[in-house]
VOTOR-462281 format. One line per field, with one value per residue (C-alpha): chain; residue number from 1; x, y, z; residue in three letters. Coordinates in pm, whole numbers, plus 50000, padded with zeros to 5 digits. Each point is the difference from the previous one (the first is absolute). Example, Ala and Ser with C-alpha at 12.3 -4.5 7.8 and 13.67 -1.06 7.14 Angstrom:
2
cadena = c(A, A)
num = c(1, 2)
east = c(51230, 50137)
north = c(49550, 50344)
up = c(50780, 49934)
residuo = c(ALA, SER)
***
This chain:
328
cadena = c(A, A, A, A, A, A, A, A, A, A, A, A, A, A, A, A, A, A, A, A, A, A, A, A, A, A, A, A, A, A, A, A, A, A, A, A, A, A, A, A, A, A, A, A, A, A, A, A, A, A, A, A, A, A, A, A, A, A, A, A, A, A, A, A, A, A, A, A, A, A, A, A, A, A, A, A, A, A, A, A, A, A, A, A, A, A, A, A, A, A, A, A, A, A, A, A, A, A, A, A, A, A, A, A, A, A, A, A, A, A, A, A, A, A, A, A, A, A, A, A, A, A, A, A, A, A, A, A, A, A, A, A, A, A, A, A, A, A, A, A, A, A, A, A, A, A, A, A, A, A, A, A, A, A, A, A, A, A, A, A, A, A, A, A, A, A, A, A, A, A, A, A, A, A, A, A, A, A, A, A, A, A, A, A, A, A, A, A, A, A, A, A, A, A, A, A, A, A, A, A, A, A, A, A, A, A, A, A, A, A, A, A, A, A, A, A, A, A, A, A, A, A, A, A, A, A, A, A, A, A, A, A, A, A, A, A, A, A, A, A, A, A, A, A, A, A, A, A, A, A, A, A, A, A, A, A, A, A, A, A, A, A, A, A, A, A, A, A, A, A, A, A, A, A, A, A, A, A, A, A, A, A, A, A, A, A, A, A, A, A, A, A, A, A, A, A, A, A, A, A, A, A, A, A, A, A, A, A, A, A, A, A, A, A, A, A, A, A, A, A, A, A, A, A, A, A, A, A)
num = c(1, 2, 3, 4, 5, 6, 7, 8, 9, 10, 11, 12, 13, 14, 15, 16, 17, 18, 19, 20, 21, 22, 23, 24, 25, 26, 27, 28, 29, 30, 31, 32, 33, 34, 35, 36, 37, 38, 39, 40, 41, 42, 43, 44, 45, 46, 47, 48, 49, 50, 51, 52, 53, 54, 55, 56, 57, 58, 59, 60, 61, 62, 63, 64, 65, 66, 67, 68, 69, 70, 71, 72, 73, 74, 75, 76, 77, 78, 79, 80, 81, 82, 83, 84, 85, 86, 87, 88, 89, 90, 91, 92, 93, 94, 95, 96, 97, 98, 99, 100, 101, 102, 103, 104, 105, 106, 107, 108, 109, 110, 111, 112, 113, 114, 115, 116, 117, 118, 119, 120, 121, 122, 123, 124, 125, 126, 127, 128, 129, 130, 131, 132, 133, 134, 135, 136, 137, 138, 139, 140, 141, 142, 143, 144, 145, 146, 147, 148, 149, 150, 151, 152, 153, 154, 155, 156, 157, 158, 159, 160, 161, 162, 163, 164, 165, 166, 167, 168, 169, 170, 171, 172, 173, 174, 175, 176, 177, 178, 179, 180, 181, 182, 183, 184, 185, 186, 187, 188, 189, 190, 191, 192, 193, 194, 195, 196, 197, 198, 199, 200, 201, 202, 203, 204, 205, 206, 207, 208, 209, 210, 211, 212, 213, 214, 215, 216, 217, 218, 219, 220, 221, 222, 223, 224, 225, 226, 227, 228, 229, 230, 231, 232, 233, 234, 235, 236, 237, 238, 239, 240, 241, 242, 243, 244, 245, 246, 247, 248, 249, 250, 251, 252, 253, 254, 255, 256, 257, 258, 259, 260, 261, 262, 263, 264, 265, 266, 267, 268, 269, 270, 271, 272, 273, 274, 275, 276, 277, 278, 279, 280, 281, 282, 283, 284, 285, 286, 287, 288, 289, 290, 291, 292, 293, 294, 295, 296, 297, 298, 299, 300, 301, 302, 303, 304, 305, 306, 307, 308, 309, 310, 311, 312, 313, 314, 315, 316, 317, 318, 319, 320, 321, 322, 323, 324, 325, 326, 327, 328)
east = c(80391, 49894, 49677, 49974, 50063, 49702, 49767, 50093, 49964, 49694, 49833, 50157, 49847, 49662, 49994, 50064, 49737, 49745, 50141, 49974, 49621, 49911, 50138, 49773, 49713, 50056, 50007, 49664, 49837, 50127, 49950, 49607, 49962, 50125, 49746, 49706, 50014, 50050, 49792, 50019, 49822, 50260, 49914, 50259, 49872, 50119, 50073, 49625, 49899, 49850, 50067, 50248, 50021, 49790, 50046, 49715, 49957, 49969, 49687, 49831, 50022, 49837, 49793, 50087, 50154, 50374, 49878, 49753, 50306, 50238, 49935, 49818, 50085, 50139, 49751, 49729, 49982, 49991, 49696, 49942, 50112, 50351, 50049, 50261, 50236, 49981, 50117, 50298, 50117, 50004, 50215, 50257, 49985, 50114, 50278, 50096, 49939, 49898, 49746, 49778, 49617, 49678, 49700, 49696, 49903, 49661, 49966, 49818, 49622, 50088, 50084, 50311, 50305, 50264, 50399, 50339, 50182, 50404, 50052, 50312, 50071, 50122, 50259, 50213, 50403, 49928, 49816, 49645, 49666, 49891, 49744, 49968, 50033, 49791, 49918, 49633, 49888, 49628, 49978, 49631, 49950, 50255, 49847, 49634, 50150, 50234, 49680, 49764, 50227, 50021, 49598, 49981, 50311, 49768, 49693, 50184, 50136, 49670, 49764, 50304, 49952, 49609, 49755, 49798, 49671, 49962, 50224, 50230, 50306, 50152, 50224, 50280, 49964, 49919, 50305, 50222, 49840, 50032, 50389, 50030, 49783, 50119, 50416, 49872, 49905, 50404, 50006, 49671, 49968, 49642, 49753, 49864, 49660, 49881, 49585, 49941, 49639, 49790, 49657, 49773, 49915, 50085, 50024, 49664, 49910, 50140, 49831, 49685, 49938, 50304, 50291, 49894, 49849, 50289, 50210, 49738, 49994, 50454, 49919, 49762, 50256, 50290, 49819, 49898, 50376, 50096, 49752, 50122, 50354, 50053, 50371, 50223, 50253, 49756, 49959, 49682, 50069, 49816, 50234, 49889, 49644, 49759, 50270, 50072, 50319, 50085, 50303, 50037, 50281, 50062, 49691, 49975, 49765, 49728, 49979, 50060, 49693, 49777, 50040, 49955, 49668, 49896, 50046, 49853, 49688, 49999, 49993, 49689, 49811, 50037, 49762, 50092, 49798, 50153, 49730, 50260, 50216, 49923, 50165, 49728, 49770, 50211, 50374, 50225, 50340, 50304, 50277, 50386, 50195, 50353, 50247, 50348, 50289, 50356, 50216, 50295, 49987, 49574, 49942, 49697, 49881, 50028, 49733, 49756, 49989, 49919, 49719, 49892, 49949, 49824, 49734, 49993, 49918, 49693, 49857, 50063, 49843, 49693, 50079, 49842, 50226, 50357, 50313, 50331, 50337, 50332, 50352, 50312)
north = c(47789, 49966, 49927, 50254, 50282, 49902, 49958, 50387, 50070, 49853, 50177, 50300, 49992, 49904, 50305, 50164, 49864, 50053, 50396, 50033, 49876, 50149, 50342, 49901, 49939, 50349, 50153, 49832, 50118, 50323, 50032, 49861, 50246, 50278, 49860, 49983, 50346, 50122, 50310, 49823, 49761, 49664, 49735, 49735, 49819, 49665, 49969, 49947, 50306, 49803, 50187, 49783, 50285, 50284, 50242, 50078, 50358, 49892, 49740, 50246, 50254, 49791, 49887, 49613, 49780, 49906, 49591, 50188, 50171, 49713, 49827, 50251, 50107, 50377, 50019, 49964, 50357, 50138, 50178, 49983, 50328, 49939, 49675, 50220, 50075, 49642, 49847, 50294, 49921, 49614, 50075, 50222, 49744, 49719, 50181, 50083, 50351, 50206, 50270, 50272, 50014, 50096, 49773, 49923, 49687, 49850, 49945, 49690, 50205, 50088, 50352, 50192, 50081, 50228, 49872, 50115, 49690, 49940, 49651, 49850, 49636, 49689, 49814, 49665, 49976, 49912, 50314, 49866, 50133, 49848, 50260, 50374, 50200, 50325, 50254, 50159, 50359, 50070, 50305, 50008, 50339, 50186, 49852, 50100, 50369, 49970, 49815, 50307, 50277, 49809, 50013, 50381, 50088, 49794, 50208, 50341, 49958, 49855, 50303, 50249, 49824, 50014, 50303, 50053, 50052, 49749, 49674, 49996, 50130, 50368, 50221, 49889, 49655, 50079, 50213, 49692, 49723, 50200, 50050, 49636, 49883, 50276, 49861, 49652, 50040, 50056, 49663, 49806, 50214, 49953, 50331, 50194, 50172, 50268, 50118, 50326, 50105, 50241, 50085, 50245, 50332, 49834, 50308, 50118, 49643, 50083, 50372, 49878, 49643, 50074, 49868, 49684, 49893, 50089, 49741, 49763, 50044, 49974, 49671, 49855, 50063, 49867, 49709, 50002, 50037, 49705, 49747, 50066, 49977, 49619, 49895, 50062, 50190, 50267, 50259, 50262, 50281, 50375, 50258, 50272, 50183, 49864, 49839, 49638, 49799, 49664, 49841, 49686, 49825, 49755, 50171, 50137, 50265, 49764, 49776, 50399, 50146, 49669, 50085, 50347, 49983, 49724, 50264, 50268, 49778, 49810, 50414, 50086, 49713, 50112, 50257, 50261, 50257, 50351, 50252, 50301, 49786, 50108, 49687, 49777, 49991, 49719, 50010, 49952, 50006, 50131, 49768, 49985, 49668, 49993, 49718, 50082, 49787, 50050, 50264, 50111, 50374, 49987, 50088, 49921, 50359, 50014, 49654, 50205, 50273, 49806, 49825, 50307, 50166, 49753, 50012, 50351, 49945, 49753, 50261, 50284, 49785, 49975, 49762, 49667, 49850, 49836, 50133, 49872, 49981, 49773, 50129, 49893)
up = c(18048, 49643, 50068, 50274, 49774, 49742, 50280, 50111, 49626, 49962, 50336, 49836, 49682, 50131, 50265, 49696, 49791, 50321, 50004, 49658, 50069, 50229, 49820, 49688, 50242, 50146, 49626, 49888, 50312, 49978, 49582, 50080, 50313, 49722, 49732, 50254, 50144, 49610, 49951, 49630, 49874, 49874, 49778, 49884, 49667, 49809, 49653, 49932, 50178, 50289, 50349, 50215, 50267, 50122, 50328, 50205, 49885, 49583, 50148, 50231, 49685, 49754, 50297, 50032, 50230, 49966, 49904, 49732, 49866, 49978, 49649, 49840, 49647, 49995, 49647, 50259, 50116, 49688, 49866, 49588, 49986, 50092, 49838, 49785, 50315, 50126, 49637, 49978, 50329, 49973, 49673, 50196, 50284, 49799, 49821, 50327, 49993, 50259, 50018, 50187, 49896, 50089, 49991, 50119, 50171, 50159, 50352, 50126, 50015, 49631, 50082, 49827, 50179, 49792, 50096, 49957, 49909, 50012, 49881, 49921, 49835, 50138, 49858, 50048, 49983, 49595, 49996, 49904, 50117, 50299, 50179, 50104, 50278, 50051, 50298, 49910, 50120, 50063, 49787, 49988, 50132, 49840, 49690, 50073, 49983, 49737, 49761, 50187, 49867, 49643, 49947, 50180, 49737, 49705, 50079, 50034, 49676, 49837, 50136, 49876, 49672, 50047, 49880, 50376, 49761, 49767, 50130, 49668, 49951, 50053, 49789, 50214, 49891, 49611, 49958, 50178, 49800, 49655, 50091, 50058, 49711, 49756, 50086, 49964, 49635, 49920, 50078, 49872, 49654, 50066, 50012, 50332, 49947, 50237, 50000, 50200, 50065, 50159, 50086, 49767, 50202, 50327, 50182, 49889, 50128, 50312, 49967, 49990, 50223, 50249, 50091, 50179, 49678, 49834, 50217, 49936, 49657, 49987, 50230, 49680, 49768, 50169, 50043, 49614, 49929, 50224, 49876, 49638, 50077, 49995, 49951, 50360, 49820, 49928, 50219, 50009, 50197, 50086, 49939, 50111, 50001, 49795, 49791, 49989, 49781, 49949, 49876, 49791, 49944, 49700, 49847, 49653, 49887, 49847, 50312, 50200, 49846, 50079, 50360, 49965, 49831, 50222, 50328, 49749, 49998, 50377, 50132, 49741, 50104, 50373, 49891, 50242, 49961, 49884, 49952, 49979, 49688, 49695, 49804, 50210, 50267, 50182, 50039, 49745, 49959, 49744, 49953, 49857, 49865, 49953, 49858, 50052, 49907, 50193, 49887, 50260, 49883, 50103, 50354, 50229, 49961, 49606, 50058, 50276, 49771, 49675, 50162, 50198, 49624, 49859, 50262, 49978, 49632, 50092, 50211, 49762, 49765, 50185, 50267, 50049, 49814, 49977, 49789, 49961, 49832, 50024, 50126, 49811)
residuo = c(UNK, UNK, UNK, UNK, UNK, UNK, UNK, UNK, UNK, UNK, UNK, UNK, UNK, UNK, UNK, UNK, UNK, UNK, UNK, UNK, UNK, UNK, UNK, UNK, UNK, UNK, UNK, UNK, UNK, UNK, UNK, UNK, UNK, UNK, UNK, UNK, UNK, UNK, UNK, UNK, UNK, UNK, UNK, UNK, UNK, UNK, UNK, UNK, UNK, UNK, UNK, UNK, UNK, UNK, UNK, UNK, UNK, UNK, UNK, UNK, UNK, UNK, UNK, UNK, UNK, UNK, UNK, UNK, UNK, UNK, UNK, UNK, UNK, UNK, UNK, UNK, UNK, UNK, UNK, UNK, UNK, UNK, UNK, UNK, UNK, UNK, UNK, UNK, UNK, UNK, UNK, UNK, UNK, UNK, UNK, UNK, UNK, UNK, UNK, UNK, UNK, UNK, UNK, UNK, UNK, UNK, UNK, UNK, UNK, UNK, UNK, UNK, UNK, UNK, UNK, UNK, UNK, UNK, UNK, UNK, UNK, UNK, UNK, UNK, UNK, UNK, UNK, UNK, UNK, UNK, UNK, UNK, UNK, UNK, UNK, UNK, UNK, UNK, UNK, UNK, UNK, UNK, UNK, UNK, UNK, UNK, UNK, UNK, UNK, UNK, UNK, UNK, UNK, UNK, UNK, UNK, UNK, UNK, UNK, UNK, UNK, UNK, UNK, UNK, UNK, UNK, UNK, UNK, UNK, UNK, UNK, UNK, UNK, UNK, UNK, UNK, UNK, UNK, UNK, UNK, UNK, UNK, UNK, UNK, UNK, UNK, UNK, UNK, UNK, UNK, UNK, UNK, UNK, UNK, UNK, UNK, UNK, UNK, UNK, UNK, UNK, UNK, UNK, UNK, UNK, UNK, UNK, UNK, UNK, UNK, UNK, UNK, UNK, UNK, UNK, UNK, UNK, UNK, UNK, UNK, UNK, UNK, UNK, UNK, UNK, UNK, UNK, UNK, UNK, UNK, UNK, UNK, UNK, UNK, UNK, UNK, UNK, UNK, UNK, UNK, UNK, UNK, UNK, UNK, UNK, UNK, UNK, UNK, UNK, UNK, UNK, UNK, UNK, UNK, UNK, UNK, UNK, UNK, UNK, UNK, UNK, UNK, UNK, UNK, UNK, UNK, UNK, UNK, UNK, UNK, UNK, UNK, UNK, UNK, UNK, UNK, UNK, UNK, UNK, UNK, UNK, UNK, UNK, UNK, UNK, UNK, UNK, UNK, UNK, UNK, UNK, UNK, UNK, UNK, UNK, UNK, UNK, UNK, UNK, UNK, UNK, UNK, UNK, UNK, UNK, UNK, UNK, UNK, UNK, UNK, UNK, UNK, UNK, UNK, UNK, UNK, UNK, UNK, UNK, UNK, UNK, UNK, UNK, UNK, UNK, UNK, UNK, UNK)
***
């Protein structure tokens, strides 16, 4: 009777053992059945990054077969320019954090595919890295709008910062930069220098050869301007009419008046000629230099105005020539 009863527990346990089967069997199919009709892509990584699993839709995205897939290092996709992303999400990986980034990763013909990647980590019972886990959205259109509307936005703001005549800078942009540069010397101690210029009896110049030449001649001296304004933080701009500024930060009034007689001289030797001037019979120009030092009670005006006088002073003096001053 005994012996009866473990043989019925024994069938027992193995129908339930075969049930218990052939429920697991029904989970995997249905669990791969979910992965395989996945509108996202699914890779399944080991500790070294190496792909242990991969459903059809990741391969046909990145444009390999599922037996190309298997193996391959997750680093592999990675152009140089994301090398950052792949190294700050190994890190969260293994300290089995989880995360939501963007990136973008090669396909097998070398071309760039942008995704939206979930990935989660892997860990055992002792709660050690073992691999990842991450579902991958082809973003790659979305993206070639969002990076479209970026470089439209860039170049709406550069050509609103941009005088349409000569390519430099507008009066827009001066009065911006000389806010910024003039509240940056509270913290550097350090001297801002400002030149303002214009040309001699432009608008007999105009008057007499037109205004086409007139643009042409602006165009000369922009360019003048730009070639003698070296350093990146500098900025030359035209601001307004025939007038032209440039702002200098970290500059005191000896190195200031260097590049001010050095534009003085480039415009000269472009040897425009001027027959209606009567300083020359080229083009010539009258120029202001002023060194300020940071005061919170001085405003931006109180600094136009100051340099503004001082070329008024080189023209009343008989133009052609440069004056300046310092601000304290």
């Amino acid at each position: 009777m005994l012996n009866q009863t473990i043989i019925v527990g024994r069938l027992t346990s193995d129908l339930e053992v075969k049930e218990m089967q052939k429920t697991l069997q029904k989970s995997e199919i249905r669990f791969k059945r979910i992965i395989e009709t996945s509108i996202e892509g699914i890779l399944v990584f080991d500790k070294e990054y190496k792909i242990t699993f991969s459903n059809n839709k990741m391969a046909t995205m990145l444009g390999y077969s599922l037996d190309e897939m298997l193996g391959r290092t997750y680093l592999s996709f990675f152009p140089n320019d994301q090398l950052d992303i792949y190294d700050e999400q190994n890190a969260l990986r293994k300290r089995g954090e989880s995360s939501v980034y963007e990136v973008k990763l090669k396909s097998k013909d070398n071309k760039n595919h942008w995704f939206l990647v979930s990935a989660s980590a892997i860990l055992n019972d002792d709660g050690e890295f073992e691999g990842s886990f991450a579902m991958l959205t082809d973003i790659t259109k979305r993206k070639e709008v969002e990076l479209l509307l970026e470089e439209s936005n860039r170049k709406l703001t550069e050509l609103s910062n941009t005088d349409s005549i000569t390519g430099i800078a507008n009066r827009r942009c001066f009065d911006t930069t000389l806010e910024h540069e003039y509240n940056r010397l509270s913290r550097s101690k350090l001297q801002l220098s400002v030149i303002m210029f214009d040309i001699d009896h432009f608008k007999e110049y105009n008057d007499y050869y037109g205004h086409v030449m007139g643009d042409e001649c602006l165009r000369q001296i922009g360019a003048v301007l730009s070639s003698c304004i070296s350093r990146s933080v500098d900025l030359a701009a035209r601001y307004g009419g025939d007038e032209f500024a440039c702002i200098l930060p970290d500059t005191d009034l000896k190195d200031a008046l260097k590049i001010a007689e050095k534009i003085r001289k480039s415009i000269n030797s472009l040897k425009i000629e001027h027959k209606k001037s009567i300083v020359a019979n080229y083009l010539t120009i009258s120029m202001g230099v002023l060194t300020v030092n940071y005061s919170s009670v001085k405003s931006i005006t109180e600094i136009i105005d100051s340099v503004d006088k001082l070329l008024y002073k080189a023209k009343d003096a008989g133009r052609n020539r440069i004056e300046y001053g310092e601000l304290n």
